[in-house]
PDB file of N, H, CA, C and O in Angstrom:
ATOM      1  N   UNK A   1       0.822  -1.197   0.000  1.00  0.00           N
ATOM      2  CA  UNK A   1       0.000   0.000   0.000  1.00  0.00           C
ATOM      3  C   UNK A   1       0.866   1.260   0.000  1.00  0.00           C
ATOM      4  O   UNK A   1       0.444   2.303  -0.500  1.00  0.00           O
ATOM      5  N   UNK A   2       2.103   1.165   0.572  1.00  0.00           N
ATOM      6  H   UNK A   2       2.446   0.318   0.978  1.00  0.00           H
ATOM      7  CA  UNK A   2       3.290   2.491   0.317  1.00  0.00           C
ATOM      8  C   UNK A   2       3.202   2.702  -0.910  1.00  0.00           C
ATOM      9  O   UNK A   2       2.579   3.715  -1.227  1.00  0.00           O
ATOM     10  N   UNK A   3       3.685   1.983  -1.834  1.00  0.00           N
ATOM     11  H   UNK A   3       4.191   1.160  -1.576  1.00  0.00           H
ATOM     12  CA  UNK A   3       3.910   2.469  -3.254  1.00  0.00           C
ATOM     13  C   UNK A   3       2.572   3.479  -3.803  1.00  0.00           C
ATOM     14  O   UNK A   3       2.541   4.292  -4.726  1.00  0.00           O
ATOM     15  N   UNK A   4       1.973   3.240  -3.253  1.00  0.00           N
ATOM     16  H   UNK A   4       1.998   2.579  -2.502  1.00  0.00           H
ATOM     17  CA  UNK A   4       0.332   3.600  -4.089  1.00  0.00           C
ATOM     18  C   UNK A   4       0.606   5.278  -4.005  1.00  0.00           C
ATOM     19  O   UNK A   4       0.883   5.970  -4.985  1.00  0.00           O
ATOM     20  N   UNK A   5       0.406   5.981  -2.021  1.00  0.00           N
ATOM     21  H   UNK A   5       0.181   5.419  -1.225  1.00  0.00           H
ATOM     22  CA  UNK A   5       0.352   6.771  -2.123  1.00  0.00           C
ATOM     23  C   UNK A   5       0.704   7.874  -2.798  1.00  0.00           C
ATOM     24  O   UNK A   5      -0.139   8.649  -3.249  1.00  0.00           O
ATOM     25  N   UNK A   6       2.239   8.080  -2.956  1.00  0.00           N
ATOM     26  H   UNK A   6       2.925   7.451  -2.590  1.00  0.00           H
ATOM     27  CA  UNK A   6       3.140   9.036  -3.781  1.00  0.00           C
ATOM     28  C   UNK A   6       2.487   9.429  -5.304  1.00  0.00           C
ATOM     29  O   UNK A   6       2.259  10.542  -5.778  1.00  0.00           O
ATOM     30  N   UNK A   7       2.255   7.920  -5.947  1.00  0.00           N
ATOM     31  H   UNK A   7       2.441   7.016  -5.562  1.00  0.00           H
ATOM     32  CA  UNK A   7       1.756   7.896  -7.030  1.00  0.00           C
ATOM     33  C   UNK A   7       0.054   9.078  -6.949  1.00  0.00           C
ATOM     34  O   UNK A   7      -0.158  10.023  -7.709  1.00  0.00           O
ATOM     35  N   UNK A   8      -0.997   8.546  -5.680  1.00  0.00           N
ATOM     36  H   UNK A   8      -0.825   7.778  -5.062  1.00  0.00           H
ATOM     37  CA  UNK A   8      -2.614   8.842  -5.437  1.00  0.00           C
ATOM     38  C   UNK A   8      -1.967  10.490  -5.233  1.00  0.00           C
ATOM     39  O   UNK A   8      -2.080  11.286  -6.166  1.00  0.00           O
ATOM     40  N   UNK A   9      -1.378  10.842  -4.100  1.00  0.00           N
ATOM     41  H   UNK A   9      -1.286  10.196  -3.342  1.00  0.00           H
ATOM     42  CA  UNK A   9      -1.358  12.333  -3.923  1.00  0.00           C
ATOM     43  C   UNK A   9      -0.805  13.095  -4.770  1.00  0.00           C
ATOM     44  O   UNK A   9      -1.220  14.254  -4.761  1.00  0.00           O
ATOM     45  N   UNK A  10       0.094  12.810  -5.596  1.00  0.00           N
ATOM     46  H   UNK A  10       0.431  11.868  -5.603  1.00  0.00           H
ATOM     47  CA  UNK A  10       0.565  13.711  -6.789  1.00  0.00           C
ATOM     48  C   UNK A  10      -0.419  13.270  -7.500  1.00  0.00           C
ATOM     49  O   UNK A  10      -1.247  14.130  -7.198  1.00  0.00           O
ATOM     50  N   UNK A  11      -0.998  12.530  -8.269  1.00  0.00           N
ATOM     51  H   UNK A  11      -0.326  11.832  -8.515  1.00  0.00           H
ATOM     52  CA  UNK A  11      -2.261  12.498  -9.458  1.00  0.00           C
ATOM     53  C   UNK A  11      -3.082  13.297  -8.570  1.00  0.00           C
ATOM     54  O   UNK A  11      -2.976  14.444  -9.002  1.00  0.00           O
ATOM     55  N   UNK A  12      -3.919  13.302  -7.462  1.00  0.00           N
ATOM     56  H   UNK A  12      -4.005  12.370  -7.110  1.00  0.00           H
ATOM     57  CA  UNK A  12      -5.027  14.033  -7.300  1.00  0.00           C
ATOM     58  C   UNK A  12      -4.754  15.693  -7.171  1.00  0.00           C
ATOM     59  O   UNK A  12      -5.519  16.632  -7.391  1.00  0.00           O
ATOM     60  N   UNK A  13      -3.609  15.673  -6.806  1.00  0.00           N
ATOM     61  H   UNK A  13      -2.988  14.910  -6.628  1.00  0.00           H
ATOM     62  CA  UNK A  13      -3.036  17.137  -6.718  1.00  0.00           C
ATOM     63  C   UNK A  13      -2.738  17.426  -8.315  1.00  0.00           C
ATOM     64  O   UNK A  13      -3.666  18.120  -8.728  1.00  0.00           O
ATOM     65  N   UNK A  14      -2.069  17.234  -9.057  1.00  0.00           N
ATOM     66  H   UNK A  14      -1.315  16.670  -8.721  1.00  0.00           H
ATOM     67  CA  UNK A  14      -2.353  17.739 -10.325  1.00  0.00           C
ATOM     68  C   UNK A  14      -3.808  17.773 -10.738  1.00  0.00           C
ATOM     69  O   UNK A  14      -4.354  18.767 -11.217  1.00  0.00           O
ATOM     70  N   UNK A  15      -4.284  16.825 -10.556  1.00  0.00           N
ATOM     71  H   UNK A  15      -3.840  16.018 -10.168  1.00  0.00           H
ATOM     72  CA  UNK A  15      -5.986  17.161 -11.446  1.00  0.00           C
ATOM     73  C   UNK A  15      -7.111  18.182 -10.568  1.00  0.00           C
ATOM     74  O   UNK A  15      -8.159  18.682 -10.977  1.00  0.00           O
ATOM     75  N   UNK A  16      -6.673  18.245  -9.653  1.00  0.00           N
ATOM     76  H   UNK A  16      -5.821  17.839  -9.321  1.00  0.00           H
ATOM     77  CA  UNK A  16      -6.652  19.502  -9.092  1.00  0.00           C
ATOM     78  C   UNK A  16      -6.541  20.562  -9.702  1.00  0.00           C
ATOM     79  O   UNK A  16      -7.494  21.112 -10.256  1.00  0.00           O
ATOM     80  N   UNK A  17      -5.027  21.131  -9.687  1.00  0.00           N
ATOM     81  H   UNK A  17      -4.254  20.685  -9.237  1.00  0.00           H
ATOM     82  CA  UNK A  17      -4.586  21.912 -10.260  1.00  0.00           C
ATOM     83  C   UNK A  17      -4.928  22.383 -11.559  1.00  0.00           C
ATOM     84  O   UNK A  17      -5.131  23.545 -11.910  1.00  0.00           O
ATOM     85  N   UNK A  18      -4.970  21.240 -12.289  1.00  0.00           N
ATOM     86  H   UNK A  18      -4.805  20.296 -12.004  1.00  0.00           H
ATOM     87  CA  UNK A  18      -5.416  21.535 -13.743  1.00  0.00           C
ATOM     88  C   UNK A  18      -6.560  22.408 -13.802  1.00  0.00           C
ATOM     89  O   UNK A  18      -6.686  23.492 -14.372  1.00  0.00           O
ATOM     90  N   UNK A  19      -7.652  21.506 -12.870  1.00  0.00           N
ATOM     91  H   UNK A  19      -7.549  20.625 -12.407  1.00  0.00           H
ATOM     92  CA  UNK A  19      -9.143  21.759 -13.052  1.00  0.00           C
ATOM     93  C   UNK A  19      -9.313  23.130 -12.870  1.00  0.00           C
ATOM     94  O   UNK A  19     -10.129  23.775 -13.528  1.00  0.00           O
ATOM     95  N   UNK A  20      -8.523  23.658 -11.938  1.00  0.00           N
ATOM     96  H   UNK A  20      -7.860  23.134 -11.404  1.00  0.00           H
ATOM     97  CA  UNK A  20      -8.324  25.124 -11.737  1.00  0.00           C
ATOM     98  C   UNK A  20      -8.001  25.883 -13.018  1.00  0.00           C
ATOM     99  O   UNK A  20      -8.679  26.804 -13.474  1.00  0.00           O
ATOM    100  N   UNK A  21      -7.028  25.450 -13.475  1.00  0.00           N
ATOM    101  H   UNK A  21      -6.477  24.702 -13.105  1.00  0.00           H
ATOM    102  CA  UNK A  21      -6.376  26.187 -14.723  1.00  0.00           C
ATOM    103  C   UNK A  21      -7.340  25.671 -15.676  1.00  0.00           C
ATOM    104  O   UNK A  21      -7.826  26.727 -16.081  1.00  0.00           O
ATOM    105  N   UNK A  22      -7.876  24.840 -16.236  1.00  0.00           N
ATOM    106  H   UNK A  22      -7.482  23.982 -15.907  1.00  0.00           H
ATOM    107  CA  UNK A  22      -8.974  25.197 -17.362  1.00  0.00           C
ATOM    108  C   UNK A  22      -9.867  25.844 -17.267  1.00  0.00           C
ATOM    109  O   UNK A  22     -10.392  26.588 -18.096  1.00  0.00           O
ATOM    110  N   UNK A  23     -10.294  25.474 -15.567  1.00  0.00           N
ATOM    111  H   UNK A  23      -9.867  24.869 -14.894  1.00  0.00           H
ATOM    112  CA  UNK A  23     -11.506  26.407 -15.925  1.00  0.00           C
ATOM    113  C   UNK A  23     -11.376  27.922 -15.099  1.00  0.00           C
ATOM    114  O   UNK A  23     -12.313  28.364 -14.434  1.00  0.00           O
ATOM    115  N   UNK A  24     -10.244  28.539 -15.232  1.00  0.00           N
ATOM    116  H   UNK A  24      -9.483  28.180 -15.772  1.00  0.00           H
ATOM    117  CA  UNK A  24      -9.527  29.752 -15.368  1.00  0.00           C
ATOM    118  C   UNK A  24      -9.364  30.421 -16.813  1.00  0.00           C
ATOM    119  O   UNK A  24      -9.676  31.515 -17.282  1.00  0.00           O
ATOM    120  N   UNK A  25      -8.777  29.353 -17.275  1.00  0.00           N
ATOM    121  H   UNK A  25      -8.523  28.464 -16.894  1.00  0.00           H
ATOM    122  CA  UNK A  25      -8.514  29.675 -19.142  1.00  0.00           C
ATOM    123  C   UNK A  25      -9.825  29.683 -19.810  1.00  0.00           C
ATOM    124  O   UNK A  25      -9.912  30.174 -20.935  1.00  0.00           O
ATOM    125  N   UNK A  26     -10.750  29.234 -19.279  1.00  0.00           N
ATOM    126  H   UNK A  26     -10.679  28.835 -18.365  1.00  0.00           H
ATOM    127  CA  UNK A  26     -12.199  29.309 -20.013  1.00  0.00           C
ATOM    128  C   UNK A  26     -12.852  29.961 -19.573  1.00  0.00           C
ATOM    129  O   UNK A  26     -14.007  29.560 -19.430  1.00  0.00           O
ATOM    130  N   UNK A  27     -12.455  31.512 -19.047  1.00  0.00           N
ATOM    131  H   UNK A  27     -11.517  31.838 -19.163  1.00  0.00           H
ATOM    132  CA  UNK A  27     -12.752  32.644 -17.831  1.00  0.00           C
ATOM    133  C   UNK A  27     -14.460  31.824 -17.552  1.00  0.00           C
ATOM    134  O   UNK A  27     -15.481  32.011 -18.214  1.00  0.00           O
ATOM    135  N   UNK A  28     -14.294  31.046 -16.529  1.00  0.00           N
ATOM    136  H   UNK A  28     -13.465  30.894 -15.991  1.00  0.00           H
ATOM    137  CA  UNK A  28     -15.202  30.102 -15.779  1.00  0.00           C
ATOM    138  C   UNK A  28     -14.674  30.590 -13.975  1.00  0.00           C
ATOM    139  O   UNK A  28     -15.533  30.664 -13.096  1.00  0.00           O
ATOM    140  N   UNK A  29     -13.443  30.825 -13.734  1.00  0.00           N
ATOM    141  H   UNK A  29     -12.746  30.765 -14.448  1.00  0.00           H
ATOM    142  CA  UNK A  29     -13.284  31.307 -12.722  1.00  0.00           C
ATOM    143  C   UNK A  29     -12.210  32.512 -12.947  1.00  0.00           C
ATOM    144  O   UNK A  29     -11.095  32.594 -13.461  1.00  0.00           O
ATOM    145  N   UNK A  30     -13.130  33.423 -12.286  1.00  0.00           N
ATOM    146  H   UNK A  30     -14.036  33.357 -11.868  1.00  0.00           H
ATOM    147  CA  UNK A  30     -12.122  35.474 -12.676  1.00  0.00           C
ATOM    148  C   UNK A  30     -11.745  35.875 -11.489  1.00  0.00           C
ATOM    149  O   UNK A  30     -12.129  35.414 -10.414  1.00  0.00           O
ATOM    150  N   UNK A  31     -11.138  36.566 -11.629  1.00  0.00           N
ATOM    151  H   UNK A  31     -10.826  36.940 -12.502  1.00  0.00           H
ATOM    152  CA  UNK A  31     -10.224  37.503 -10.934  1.00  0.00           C
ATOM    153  C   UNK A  31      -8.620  36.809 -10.563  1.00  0.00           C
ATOM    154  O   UNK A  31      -8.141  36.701  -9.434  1.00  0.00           O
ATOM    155  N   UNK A  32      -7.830  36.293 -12.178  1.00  0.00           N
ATOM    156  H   UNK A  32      -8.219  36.381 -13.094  1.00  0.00           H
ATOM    157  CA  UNK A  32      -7.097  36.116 -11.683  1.00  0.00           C
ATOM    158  C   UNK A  32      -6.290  36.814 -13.645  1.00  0.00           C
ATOM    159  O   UNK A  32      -6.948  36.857 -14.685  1.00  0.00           O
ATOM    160  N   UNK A  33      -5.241  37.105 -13.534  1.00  0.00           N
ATOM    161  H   UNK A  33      -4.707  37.070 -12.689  1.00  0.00           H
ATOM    162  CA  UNK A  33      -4.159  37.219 -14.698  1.00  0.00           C
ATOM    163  C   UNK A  33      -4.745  35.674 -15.657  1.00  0.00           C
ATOM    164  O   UNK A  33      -5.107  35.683 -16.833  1.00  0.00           O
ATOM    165  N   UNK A  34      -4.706  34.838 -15.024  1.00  0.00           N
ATOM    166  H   UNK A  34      -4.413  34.831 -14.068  1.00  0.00           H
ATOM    167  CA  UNK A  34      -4.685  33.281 -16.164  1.00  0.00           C
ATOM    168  C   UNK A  34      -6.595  33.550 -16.458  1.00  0.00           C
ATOM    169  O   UNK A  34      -7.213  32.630 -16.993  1.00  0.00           O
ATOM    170  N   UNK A  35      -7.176  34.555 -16.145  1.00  0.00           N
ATOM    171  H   UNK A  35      -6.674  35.302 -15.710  1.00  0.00           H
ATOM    172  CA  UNK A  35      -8.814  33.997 -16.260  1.00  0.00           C
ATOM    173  C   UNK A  35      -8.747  34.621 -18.144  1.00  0.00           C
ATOM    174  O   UNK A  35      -8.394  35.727 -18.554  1.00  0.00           O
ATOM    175  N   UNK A  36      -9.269  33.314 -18.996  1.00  0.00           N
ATOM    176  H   UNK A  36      -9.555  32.416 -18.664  1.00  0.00           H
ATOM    177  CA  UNK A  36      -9.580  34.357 -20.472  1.00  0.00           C
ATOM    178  C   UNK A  36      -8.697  34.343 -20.639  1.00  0.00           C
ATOM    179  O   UNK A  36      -8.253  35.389 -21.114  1.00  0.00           O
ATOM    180  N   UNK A  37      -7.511  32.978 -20.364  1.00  0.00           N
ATOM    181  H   UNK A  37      -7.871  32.129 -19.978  1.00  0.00           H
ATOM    182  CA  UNK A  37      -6.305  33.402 -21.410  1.00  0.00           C
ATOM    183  C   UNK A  37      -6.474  31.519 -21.891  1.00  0.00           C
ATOM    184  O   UNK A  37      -7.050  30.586 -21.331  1.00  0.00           O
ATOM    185  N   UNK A  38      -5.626  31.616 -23.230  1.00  0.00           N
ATOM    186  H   UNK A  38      -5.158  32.374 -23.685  1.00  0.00           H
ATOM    187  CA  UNK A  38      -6.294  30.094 -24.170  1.00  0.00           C
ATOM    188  C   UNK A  38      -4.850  29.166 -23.444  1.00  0.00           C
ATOM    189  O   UNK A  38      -4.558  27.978 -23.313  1.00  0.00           O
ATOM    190  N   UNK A  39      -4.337  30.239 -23.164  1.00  0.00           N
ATOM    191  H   UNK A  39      -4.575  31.205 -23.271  1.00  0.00           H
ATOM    192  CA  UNK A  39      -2.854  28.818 -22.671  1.00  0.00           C
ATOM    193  C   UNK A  39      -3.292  28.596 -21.835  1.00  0.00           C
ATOM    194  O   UNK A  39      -3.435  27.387 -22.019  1.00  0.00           O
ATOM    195  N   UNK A  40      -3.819  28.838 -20.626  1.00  0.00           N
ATOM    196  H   UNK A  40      -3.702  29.820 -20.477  1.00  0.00           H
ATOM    197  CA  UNK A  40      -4.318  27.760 -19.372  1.00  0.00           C
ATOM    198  C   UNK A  40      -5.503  27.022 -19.793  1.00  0.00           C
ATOM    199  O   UNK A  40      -5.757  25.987 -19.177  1.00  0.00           O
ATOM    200  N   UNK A  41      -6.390  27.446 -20.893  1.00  0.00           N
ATOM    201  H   UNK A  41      -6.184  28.287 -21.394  1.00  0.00           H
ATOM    202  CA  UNK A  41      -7.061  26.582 -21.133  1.00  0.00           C
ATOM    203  C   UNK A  41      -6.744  25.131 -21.834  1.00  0.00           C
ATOM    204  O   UNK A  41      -7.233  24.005 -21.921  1.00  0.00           O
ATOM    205  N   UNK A  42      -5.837  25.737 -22.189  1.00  0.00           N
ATOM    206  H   UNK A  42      -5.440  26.652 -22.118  1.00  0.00           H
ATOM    207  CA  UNK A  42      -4.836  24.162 -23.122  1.00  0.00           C
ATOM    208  C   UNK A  42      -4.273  23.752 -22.260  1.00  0.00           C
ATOM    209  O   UNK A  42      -4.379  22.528 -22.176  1.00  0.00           O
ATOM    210  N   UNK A  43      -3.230  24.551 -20.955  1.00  0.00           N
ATOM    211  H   UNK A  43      -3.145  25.545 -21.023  1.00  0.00           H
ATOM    212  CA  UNK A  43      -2.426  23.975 -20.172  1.00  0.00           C
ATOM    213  C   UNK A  43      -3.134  22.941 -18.868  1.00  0.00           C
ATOM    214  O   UNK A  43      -2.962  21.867 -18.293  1.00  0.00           O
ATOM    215  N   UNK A  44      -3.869  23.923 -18.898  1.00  0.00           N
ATOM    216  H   UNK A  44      -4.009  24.796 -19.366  1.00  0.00           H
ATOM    217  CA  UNK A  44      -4.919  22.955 -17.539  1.00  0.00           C
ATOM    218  C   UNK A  44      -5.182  21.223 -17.633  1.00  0.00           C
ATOM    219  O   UNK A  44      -4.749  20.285 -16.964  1.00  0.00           O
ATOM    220  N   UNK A  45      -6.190  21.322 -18.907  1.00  0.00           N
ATOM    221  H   UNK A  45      -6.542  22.084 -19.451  1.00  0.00           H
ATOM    222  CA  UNK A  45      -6.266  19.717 -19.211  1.00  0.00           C
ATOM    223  C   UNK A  45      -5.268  18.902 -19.654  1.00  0.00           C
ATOM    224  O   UNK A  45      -5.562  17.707 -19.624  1.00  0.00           O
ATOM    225  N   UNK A  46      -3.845  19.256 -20.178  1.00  0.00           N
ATOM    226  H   UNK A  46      -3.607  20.227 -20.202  1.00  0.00           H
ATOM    227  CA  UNK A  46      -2.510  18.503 -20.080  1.00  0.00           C
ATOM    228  C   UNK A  46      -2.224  18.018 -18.374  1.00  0.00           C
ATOM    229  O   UNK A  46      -1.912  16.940 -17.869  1.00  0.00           O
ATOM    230  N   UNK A  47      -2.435  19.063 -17.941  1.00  0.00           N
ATOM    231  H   UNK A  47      -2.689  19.939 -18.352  1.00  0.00           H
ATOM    232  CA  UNK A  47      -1.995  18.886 -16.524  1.00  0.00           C
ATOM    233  C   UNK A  47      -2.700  17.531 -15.555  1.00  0.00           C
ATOM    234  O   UNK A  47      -2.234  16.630 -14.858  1.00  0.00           O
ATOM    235  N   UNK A  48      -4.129  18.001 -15.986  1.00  0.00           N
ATOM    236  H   UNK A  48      -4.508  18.733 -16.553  1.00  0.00           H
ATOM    237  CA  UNK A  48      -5.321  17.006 -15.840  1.00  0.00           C
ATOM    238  C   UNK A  48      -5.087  15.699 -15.925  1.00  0.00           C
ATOM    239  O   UNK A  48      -5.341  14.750 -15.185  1.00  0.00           O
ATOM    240  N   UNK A  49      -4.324  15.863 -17.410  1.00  0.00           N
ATOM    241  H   UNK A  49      -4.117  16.635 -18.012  1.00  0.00           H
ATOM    242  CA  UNK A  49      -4.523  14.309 -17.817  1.00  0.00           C
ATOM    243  C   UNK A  49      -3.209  13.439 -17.075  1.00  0.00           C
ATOM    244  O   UNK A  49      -3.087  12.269 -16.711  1.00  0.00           O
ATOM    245  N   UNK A  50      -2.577  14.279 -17.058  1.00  0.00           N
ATOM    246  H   UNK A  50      -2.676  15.229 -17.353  1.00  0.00           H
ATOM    247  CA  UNK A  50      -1.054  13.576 -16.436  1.00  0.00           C
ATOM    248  C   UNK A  50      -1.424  12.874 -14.642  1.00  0.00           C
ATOM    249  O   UNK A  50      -1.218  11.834 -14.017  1.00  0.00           O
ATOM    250  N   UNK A  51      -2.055  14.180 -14.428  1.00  0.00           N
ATOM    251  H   UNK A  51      -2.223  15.025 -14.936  1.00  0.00           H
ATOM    252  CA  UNK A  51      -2.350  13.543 -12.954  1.00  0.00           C
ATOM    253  C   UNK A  51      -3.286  12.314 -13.243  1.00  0.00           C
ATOM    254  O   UNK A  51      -2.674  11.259 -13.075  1.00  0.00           O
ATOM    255  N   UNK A  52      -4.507  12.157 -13.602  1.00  0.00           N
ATOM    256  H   UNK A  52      -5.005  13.014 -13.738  1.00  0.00           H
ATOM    257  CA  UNK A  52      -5.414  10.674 -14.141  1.00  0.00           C
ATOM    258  C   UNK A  52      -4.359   9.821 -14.220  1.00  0.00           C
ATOM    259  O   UNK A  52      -4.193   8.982 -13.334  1.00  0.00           O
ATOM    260  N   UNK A  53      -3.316   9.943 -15.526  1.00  0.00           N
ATOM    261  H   UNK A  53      -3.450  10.624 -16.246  1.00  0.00           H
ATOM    262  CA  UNK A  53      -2.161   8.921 -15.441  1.00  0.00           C
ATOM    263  C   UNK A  53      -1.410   8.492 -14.386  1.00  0.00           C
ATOM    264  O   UNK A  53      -0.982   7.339 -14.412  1.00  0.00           O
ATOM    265  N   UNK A  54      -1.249   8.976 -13.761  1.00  0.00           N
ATOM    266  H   UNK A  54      -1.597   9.913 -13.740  1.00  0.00           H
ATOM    267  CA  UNK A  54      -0.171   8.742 -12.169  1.00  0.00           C
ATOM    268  C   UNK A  54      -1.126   8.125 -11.328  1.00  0.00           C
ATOM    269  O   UNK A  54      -0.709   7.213 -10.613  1.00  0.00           O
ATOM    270  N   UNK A  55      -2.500   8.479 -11.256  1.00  0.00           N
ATOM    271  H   UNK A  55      -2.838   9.219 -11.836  1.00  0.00           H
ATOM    272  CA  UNK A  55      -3.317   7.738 -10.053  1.00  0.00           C
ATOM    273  C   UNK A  55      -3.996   6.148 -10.574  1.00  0.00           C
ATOM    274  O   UNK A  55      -4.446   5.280  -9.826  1.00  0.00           O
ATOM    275  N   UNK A  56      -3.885   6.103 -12.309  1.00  0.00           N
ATOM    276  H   UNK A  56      -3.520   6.808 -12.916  1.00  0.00           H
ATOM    277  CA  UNK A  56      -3.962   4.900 -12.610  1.00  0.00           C
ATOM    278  C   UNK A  56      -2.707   4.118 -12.708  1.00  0.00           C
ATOM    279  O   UNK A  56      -2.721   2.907 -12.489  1.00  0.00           O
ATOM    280  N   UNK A  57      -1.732   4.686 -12.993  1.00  0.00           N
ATOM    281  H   UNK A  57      -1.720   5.670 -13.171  1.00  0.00           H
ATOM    282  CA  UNK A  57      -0.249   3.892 -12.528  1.00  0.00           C
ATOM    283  C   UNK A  57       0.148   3.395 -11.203  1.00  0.00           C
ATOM    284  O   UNK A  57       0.628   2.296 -10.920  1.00  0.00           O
ATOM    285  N   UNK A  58      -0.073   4.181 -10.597  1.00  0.00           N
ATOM    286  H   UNK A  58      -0.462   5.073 -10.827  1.00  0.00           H
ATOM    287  CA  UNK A  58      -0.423   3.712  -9.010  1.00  0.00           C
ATOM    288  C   UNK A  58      -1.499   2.615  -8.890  1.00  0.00           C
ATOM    289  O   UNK A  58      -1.259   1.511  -8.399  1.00  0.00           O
ATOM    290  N   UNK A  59      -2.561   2.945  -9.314  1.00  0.00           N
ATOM    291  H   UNK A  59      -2.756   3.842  -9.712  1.00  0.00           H
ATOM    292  CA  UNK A  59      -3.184   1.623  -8.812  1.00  0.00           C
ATOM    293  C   UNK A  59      -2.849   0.608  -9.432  1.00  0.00           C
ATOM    294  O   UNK A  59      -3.072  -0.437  -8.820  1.00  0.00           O
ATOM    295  N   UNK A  60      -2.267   0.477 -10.701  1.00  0.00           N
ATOM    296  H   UNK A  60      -2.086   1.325 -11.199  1.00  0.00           H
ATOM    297  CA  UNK A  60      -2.193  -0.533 -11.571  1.00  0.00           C
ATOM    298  C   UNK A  60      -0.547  -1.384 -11.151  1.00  0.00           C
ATOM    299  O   UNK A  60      -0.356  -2.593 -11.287  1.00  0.00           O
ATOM    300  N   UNK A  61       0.412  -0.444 -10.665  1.00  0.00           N
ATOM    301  H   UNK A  61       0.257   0.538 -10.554  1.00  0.00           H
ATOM    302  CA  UNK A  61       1.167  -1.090  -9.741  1.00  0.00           C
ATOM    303  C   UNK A  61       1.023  -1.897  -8.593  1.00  0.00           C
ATOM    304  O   UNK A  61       1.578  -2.968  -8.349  1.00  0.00           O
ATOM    305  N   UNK A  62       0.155  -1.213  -7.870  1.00  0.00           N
ATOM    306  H   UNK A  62      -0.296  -0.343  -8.069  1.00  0.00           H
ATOM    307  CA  UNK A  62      -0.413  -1.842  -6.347  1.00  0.00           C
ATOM    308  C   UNK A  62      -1.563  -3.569  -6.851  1.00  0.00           C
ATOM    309  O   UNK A  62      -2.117  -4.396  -6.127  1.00  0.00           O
ATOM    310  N   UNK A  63      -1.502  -3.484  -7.856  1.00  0.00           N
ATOM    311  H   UNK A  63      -1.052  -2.812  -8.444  1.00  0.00           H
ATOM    312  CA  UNK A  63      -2.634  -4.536  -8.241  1.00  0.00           C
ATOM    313  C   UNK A  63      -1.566  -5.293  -8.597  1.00  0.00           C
ATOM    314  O   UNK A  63      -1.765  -6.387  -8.069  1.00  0.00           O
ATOM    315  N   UNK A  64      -0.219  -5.334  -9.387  1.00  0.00           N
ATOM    316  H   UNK A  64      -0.057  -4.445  -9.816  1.00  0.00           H
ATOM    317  CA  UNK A  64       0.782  -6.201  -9.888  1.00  0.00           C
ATOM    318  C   UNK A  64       1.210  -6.667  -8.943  1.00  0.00           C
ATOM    319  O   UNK A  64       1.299  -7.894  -8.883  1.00  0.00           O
ATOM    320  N   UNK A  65       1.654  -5.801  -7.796  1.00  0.00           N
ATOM    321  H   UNK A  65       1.581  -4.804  -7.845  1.00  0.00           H
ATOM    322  CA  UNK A  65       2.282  -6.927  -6.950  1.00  0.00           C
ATOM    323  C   UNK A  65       1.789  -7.792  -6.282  1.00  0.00           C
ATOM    324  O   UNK A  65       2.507  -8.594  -5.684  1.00  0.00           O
TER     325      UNK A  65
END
């Protein structure tokens, strides 16, 4: 169950993050410099997706061993 975490808290913390930044870039949330701009809207869901990847690598490790 060690291995898992590192992998669970960095994926949920990026898709986090992301979720913020798209829907910043899709002025969905204002009052910030990134609200209404198209690079956080592109950057956000990269971010998104990377974290999804890490929390299914994690589990998909924890299931191999």
């Amino acid at each position: 169950m060690k291995r898992l975490w590192p992998f669970l808290l960095s994926g949920i913390l990026l898709c986090v993050i992301g979720a913020v930044w798209t829907l910043q870039g899709l002025n969905v949330l204002r009052g910030s410099a990134m609200s209404g701009s198209s690079l956080w809207g592109t950057i956000g869901p990269v971010v998104l997706i990377v974290g999804v990847i890490l929390i299914v690598v994690g589990f998909l490790r924890r299931r191999a061993k």
